[in-house]
KOLVO-239819 format. One record per residue (C-alpha): residue number from 1; x, y, z. Coordinates in steps of 0.2 Angstrom, whole numbers, plus 5000, padded with zeros to 4 digits. Layout:
N
<rec nr="NUM" px="X" py="Y" pz="Z"/>
...
***
This chain:
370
<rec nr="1" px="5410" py="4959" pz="5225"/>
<rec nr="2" px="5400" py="4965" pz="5239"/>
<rec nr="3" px="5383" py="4976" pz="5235"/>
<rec nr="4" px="5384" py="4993" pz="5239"/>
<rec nr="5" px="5370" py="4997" pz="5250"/>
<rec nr="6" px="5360" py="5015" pz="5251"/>
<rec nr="7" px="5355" py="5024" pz="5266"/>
<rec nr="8" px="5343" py="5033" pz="5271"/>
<rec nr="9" px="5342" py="5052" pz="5280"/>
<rec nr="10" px="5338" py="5043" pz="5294"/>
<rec nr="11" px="5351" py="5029" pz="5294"/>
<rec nr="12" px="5363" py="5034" pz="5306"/>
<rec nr="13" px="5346" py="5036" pz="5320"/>
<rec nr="14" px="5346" py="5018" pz="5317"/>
<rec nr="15" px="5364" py="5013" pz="5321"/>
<rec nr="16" px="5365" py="5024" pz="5339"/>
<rec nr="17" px="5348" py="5015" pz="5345"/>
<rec nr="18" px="5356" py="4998" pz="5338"/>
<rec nr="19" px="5345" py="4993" pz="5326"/>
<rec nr="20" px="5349" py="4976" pz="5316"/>
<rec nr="21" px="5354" py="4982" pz="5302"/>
<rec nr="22" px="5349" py="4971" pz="5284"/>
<rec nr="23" px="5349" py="4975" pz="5265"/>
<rec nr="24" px="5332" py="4978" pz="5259"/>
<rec nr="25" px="5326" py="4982" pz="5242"/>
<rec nr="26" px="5346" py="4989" pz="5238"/>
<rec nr="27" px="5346" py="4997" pz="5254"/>
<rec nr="28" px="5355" py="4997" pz="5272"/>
<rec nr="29" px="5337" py="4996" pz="5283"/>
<rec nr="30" px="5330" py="4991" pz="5302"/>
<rec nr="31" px="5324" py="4973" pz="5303"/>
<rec nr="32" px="5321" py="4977" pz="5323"/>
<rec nr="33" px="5326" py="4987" pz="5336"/>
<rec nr="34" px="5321" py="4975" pz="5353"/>
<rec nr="35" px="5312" py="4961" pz="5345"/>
<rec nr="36" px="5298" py="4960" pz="5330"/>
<rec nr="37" px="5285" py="4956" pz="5344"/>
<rec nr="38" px="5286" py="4971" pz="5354"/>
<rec nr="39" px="5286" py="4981" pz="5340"/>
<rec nr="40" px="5272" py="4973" pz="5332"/>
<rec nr="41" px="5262" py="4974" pz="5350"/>
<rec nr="42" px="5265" py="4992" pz="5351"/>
<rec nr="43" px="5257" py="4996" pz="5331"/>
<rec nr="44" px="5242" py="4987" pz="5338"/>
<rec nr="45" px="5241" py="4993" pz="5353"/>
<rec nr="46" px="5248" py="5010" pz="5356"/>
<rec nr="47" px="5261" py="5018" pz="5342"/>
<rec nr="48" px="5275" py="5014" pz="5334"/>
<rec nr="49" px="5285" py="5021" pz="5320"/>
<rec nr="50" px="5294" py="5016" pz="5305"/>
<rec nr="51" px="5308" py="5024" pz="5292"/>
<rec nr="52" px="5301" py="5022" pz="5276"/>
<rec nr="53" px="5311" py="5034" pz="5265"/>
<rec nr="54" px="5319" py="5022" pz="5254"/>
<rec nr="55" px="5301" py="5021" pz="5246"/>
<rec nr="56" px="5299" py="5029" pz="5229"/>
<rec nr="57" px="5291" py="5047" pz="5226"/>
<rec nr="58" px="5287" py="5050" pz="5206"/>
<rec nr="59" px="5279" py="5067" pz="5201"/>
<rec nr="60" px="5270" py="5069" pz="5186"/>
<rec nr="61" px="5264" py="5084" pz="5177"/>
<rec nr="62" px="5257" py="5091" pz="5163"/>
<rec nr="63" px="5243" py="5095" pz="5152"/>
<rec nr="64" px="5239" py="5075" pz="5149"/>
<rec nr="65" px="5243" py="5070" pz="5166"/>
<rec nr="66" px="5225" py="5066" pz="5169"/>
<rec nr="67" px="5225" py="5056" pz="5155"/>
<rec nr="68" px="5242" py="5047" pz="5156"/>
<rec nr="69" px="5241" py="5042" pz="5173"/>
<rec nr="70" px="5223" py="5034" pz="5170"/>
<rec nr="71" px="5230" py="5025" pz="5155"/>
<rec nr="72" px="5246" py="5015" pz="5166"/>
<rec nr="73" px="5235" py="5015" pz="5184"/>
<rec nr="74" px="5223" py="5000" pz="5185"/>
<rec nr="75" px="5211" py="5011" pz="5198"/>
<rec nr="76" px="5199" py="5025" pz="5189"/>
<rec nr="77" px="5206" py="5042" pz="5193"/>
<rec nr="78" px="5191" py="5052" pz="5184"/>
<rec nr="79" px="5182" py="5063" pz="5194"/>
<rec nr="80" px="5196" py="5062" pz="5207"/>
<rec nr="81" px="5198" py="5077" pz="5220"/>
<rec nr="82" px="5211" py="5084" pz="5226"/>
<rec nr="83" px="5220" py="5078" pz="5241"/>
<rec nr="84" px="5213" py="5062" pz="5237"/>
<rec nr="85" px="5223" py="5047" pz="5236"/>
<rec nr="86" px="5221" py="5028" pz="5226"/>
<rec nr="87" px="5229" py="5013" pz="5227"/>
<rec nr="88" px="5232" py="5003" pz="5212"/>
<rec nr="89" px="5242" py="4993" pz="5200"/>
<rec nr="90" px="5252" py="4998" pz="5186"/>
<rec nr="91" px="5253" py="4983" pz="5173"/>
<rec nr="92" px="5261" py="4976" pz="5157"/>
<rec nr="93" px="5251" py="4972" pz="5144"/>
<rec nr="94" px="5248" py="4952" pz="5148"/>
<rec nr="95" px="5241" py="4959" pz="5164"/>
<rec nr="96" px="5253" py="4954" pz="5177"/>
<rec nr="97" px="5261" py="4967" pz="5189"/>
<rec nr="98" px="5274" py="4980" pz="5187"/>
<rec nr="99" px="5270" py="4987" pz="5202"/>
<rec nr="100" px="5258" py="4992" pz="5215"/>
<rec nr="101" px="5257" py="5009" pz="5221"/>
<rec nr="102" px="5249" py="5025" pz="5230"/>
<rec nr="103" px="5243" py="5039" pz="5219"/>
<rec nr="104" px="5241" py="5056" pz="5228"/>
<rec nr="105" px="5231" py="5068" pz="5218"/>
<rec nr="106" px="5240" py="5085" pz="5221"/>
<rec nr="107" px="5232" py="5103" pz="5224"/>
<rec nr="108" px="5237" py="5113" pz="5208"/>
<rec nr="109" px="5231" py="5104" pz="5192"/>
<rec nr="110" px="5239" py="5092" pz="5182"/>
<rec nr="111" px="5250" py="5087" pz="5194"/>
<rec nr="112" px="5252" py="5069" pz="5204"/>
<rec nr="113" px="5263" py="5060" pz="5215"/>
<rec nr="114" px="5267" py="5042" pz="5213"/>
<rec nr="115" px="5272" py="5033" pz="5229"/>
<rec nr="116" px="5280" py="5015" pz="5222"/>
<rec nr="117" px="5291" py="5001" pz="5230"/>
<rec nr="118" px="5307" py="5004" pz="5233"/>
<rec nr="119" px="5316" py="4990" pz="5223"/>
<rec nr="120" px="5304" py="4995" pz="5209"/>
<rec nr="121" px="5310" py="5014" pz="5209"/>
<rec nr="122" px="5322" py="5011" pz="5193"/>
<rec nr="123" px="5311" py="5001" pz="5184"/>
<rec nr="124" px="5292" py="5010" pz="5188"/>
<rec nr="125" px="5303" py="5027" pz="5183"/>
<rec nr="126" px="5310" py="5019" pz="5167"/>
<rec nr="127" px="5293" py="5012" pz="5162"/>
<rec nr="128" px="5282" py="5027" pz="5165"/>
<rec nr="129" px="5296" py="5039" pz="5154"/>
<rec nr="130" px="5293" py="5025" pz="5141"/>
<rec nr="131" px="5273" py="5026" pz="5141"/>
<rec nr="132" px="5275" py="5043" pz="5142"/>
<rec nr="133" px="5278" py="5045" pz="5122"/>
<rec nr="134" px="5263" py="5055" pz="5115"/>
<rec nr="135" px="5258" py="5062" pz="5131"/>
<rec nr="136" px="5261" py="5080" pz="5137"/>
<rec nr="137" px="5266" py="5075" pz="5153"/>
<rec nr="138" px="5284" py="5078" pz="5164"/>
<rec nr="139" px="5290" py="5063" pz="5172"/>
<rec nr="140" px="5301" py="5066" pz="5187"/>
<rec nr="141" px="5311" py="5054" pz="5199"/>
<rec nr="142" px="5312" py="5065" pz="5215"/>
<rec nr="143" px="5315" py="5049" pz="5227"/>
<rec nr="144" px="5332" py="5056" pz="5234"/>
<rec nr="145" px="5323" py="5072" pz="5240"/>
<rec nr="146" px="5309" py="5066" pz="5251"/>
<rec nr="147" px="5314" py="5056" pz="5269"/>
<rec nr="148" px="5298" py="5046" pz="5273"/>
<rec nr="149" px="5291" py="5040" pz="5293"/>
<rec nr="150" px="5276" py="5032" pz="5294"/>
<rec nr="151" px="5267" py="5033" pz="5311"/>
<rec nr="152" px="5255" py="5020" pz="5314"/>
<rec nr="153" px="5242" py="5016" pz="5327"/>
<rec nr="154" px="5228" py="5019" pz="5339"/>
<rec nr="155" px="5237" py="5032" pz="5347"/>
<rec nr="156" px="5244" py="5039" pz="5329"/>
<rec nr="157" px="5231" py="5054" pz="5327"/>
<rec nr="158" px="5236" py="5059" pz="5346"/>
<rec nr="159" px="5256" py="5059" pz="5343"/>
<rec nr="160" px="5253" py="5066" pz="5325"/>
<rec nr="161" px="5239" py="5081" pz="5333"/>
<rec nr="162" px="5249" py="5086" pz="5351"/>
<rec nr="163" px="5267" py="5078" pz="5348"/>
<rec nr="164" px="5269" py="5088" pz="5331"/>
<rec nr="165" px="5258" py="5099" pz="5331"/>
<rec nr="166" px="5249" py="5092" pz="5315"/>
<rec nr="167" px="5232" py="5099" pz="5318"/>
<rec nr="168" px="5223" py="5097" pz="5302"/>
<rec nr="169" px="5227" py="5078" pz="5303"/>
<rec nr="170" px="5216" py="5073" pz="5313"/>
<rec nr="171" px="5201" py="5078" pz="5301"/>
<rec nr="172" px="5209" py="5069" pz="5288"/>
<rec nr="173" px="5198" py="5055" pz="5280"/>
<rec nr="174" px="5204" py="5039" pz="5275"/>
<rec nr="175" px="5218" py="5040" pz="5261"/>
<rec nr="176" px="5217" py="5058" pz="5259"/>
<rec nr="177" px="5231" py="5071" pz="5265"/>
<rec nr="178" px="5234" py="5086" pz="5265"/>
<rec nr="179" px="5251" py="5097" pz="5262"/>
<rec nr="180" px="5259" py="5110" pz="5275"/>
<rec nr="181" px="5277" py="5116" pz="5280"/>
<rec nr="182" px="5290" py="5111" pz="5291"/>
<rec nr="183" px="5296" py="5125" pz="5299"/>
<rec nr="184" px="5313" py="5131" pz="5301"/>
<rec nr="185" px="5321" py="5121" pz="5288"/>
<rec nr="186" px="5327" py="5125" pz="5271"/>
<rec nr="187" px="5315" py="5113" pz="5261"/>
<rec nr="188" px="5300" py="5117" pz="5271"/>
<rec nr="189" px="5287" py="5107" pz="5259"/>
<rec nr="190" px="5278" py="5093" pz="5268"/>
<rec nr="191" px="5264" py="5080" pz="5265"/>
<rec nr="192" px="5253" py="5071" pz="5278"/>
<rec nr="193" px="5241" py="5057" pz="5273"/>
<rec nr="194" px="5232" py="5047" pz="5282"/>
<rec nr="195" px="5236" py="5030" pz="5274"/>
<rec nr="196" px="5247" py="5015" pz="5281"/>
<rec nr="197" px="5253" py="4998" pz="5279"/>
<rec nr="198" px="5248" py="4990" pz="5295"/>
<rec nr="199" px="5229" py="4990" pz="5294"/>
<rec nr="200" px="5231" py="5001" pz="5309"/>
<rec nr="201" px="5225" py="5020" pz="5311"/>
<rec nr="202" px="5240" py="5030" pz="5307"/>
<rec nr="203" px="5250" py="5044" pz="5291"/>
<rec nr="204" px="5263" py="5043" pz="5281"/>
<rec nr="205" px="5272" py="5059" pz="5284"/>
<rec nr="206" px="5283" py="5066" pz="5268"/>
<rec nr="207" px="5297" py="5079" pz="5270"/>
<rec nr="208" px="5313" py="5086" pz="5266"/>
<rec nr="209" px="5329" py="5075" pz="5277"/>
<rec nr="210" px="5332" py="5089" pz="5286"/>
<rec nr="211" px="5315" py="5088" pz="5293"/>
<rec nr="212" px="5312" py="5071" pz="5292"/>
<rec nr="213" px="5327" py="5069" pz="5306"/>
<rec nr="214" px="5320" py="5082" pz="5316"/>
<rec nr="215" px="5302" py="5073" pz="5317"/>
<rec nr="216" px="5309" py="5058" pz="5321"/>
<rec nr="217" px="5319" py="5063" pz="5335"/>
<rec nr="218" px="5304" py="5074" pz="5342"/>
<rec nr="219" px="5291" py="5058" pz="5341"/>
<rec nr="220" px="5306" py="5045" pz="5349"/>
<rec nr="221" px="5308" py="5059" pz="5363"/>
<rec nr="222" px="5289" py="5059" pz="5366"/>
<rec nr="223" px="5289" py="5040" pz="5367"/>
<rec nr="224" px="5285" py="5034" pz="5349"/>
<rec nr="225" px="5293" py="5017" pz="5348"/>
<rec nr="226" px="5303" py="5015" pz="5333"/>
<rec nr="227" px="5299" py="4999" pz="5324"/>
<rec nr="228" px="5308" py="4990" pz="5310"/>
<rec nr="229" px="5304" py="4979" pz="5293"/>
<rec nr="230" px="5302" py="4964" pz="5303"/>
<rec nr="231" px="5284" py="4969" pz="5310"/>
<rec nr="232" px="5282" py="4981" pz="5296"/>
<rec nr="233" px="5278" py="4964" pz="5288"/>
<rec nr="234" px="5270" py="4955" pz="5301"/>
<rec nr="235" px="5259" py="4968" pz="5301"/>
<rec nr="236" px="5252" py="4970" pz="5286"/>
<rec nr="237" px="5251" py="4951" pz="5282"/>
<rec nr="238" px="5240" py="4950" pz="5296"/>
<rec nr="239" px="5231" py="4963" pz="5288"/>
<rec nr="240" px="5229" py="4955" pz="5272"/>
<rec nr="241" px="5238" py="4969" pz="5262"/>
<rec nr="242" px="5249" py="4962" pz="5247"/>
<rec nr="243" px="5268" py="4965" pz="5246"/>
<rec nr="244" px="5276" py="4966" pz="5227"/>
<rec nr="245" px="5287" py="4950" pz="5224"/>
<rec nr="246" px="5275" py="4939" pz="5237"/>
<rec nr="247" px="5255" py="4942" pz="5233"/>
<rec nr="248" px="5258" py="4954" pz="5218"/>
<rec nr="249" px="5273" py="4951" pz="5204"/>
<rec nr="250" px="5278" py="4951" pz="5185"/>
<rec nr="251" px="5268" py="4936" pz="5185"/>
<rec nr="252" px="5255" py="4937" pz="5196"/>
<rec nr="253" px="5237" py="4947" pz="5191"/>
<rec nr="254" px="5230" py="4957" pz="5201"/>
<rec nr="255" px="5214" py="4945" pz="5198"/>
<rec nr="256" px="5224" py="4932" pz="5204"/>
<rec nr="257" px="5230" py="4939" pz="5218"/>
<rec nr="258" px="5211" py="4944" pz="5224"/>
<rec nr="259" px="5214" py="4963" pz="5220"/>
<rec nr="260" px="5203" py="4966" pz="5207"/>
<rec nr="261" px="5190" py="4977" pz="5214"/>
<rec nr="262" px="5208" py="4991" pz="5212"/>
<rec nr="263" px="5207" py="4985" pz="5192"/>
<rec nr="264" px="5194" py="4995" pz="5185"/>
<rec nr="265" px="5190" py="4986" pz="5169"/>
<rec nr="266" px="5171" py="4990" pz="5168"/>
<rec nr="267" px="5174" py="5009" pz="5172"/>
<rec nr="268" px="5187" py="5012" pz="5162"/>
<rec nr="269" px="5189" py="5009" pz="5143"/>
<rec nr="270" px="5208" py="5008" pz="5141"/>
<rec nr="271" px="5221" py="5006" pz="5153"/>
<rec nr="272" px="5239" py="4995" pz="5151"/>
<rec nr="273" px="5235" py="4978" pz="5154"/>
<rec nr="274" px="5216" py="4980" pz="5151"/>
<rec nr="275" px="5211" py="4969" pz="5140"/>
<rec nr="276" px="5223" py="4955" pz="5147"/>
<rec nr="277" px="5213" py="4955" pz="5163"/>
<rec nr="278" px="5195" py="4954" pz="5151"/>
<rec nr="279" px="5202" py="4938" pz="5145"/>
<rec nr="280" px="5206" py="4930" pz="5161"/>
<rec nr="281" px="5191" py="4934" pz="5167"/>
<rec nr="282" px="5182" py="4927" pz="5155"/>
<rec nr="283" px="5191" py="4915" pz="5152"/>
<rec nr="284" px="5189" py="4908" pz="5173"/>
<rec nr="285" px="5204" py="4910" pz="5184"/>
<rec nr="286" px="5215" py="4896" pz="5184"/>
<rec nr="287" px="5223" py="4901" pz="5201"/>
<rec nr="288" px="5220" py="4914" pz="5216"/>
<rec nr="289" px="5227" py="4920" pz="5231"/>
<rec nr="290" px="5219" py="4913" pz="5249"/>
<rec nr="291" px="5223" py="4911" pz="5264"/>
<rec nr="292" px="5226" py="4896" pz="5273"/>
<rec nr="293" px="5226" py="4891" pz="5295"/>
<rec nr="294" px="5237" py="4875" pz="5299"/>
<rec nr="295" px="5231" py="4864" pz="5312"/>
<rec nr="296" px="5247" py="4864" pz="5317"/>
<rec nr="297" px="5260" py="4877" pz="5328"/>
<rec nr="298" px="5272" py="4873" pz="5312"/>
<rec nr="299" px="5276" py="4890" pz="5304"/>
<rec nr="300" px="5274" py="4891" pz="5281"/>
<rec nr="301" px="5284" py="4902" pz="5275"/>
<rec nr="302" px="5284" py="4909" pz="5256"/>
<rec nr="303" px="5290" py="4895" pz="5243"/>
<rec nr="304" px="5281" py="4880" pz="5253"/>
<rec nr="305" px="5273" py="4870" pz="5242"/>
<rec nr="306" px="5254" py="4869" pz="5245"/>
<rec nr="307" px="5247" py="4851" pz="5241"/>
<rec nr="308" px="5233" py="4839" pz="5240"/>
<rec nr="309" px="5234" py="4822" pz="5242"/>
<rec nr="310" px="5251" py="4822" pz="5240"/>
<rec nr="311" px="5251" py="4835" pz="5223"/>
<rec nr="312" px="5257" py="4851" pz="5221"/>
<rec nr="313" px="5242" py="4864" pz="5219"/>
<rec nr="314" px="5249" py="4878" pz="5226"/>
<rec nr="315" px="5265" py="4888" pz="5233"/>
<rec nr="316" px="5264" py="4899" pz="5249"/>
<rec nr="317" px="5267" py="4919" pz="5245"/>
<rec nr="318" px="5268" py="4923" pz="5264"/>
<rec nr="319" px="5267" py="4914" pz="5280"/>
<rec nr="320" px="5270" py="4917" pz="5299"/>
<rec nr="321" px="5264" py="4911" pz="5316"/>
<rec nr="322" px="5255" py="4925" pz="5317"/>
<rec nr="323" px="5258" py="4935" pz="5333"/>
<rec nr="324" px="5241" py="4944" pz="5337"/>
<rec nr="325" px="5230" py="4930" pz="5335"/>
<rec nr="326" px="5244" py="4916" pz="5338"/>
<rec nr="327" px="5238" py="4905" pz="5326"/>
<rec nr="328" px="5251" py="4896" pz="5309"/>
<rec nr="329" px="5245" py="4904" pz="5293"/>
<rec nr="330" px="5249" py="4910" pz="5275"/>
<rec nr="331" px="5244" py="4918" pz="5261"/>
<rec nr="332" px="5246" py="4907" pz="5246"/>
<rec nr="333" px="5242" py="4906" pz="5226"/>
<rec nr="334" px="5234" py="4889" pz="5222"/>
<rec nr="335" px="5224" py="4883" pz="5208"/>
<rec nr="336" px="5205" py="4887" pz="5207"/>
<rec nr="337" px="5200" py="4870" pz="5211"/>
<rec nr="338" px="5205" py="4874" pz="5229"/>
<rec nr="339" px="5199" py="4890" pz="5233"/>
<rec nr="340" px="5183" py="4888" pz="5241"/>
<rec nr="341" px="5183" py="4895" pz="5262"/>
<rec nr="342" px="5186" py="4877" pz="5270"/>
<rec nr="343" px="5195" py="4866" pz="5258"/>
<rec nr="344" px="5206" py="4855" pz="5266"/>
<rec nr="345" px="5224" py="4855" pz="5260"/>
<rec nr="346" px="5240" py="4853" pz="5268"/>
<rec nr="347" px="5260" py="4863" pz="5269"/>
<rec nr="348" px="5275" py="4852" pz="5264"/>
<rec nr="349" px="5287" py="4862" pz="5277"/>
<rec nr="350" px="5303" py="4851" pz="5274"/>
<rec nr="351" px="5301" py="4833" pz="5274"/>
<rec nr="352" px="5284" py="4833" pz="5281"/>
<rec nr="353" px="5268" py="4839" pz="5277"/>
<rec nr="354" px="5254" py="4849" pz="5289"/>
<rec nr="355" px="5234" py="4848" pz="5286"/>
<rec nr="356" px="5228" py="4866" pz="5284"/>
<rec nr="357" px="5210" py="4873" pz="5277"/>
<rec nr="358" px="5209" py="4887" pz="5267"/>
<rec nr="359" px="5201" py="4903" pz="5275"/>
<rec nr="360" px="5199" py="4922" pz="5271"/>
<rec nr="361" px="5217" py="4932" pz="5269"/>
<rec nr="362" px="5213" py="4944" pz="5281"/>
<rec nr="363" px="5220" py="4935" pz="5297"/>
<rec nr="364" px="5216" py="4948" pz="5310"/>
<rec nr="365" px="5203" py="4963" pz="5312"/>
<rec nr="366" px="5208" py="4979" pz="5318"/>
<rec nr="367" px="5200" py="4991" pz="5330"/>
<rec nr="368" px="5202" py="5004" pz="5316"/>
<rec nr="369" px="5187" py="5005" pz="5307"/>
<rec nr="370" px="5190" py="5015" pz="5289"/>
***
């Protein structure tokens, strides 16, 4: 029986600029438009833009929302402001991930919004309305009502300021936004933060379908090259950001995956999954995530055994011949005993195996400095 794919607002843009079309996360999305290279080049260099509306928006409100969402969010929202924004884990009690996510802090009290994965919307909503027992809190899916591009790129602040007319954006800090409206459309209500995926300058621009297709076409008209998952990907792995069910999963820490400094254990005195990560980090890592280089044009990719000395230590999370520095590399989860920046291991690709050294995760720096 074949899977019945979701669309989103912007879905049928896609088809008419003949986009290669793939399921992602239970959704019909754009793997690339020309090819993953030129869209990649034009995030780094220039601008580019991507349809994420099949991500997750979760509101919460109430008077306990300050202290619910503290108690399932791994970061320390205390003191918070608003218009401020936190990345973060939520976490099962043994620690390990249910999902990484964005937490926007709105501008009227008690209130949040919760920007999760898009194949953990079902399961991040069912999990928060379970921990939400005892709490004065309202939990509410609102994923179907919000389309979602975000614009990414040196030249991002200049599209965003004289292509849209978005003024106040360029004054935005780093993972703050602010709210406006969207003119001439019935759901006028619409957020701008200046966040991203790419390690690029760039926003996350939030608003109702209806204007979401009107600012896409307005930024393709003005030049804005649409840019699909492919180099959504290649981007932020060069970056050294995580993606859920790679660097981050039910089974990964966020110690372990070298994301601890978002899993505020000293600050805060009780959050889901607290004292899981007190014993593993007393107890000593067993495994962590690093990066590793080949000395080889050979390309890892996720589920490649990392070794030493012809033993398994290690499995790749991601890998690519990464296309702004052009050099092999990964991101993988080995045991503690090879961690250290210069160990020498190697990448079973197949039947043969490629000397690599192990180096930092971030594989390429930016011109944006946060």
């Amino acid at each position: 029986m074949e899977e019945t794919l979701l669309k989103t607002c912007l879905h049928d843009r896609h088809v008419v600029l003949g986009a290669l079309m793939s399921p992602f996360a239970g959704f019909d999305m754009p793997i690339q438009y020309t090819n993953i290279t030129e869209e990649h080049n034009a995030v780094r260099h220039k601008a580019g833009m991507f349809d994420v509306s099949h991500m997750g928006e979760i509101f919460v409100s109430g008077p306990d929302a300050d202290k619910f969402v503290n108690h399932v969010f791994s970061n320390n929202i205390e003191g918070m402001e608003d218009g401020k924004i936190l990345y973060g884990m939520m976490l099962y009690p043994n620690g390990t991930t249910v999902d990484d996510l964005l937490v926007y802090k709105e501008f009227v009290p008690d209130r949040y919004l919760l920007v999760v994965n898009a194949s953990n919307i079902a399961k991040d909503y069912e999990w928060l309305c379970a921990q939400a027992e005892g709490y004065d809190v309202k939990v509410v899916n609102a994923s179907d009502d919000w389309g979602q591009i975000a614009l990414q790129g040196p030249e991002a602040e200049k599209y965003a300021v004289e292509t849209l007319g978005l003024d106040e954006a360029a004054a935005l800090g780093f993972y703050t936004y602010y709210e406006t409206e969207y003119p001439g459309v019935a759901e006028p209500r619409m957020i701008v933060s200046r966040t991203g995926y790419t390690g690029e300058d760039g926003f996350e621009i939030y608003a109702s379908h209806e204007a979401i297709l009107k600012i896409w076409d307005t930024l393709l008209e003005a030049g804005v090259v649409p840019c699909g998952l492919g180099c959504r990907d290649t981007l932020r792995f060069e970056a050294g950001l995580p993606l859920y069910g790679h660097e981050l999963s039910d089974e990964i820490t966020p110690l372990e995956a070298g994301l601890g400094m978002f899993a505020k254990v000293k600050d805060k005195a009780d959050f889901i999954g607290r004292d899981a990560l007190v014993a593993q980090k007393e107890a000593g890592l067993a495994r962590k995530s690093v990066g590793i280089e080949l000395q080889d044009k050979a390309i890892p990719r996720a589920g490649y055994p990392v070794e030493v000395n012809g033993v398994q230590v290690g499995v790749v999370t991601t890998g690519y011949r990464s296309i702004s520095t052009d050099r092999s590399v990964c991101v993988a989860l080995v045991d503690k005993a090879y961690t250290e920046l210069g160990t020498q291991v190697e990448i079973r690709i197949r039947k043969k195996v490629f000397p690599g050294i192990v180096t930092k995760r971030r594989f390429y720096e930016t011109n944006y400095k946060k």
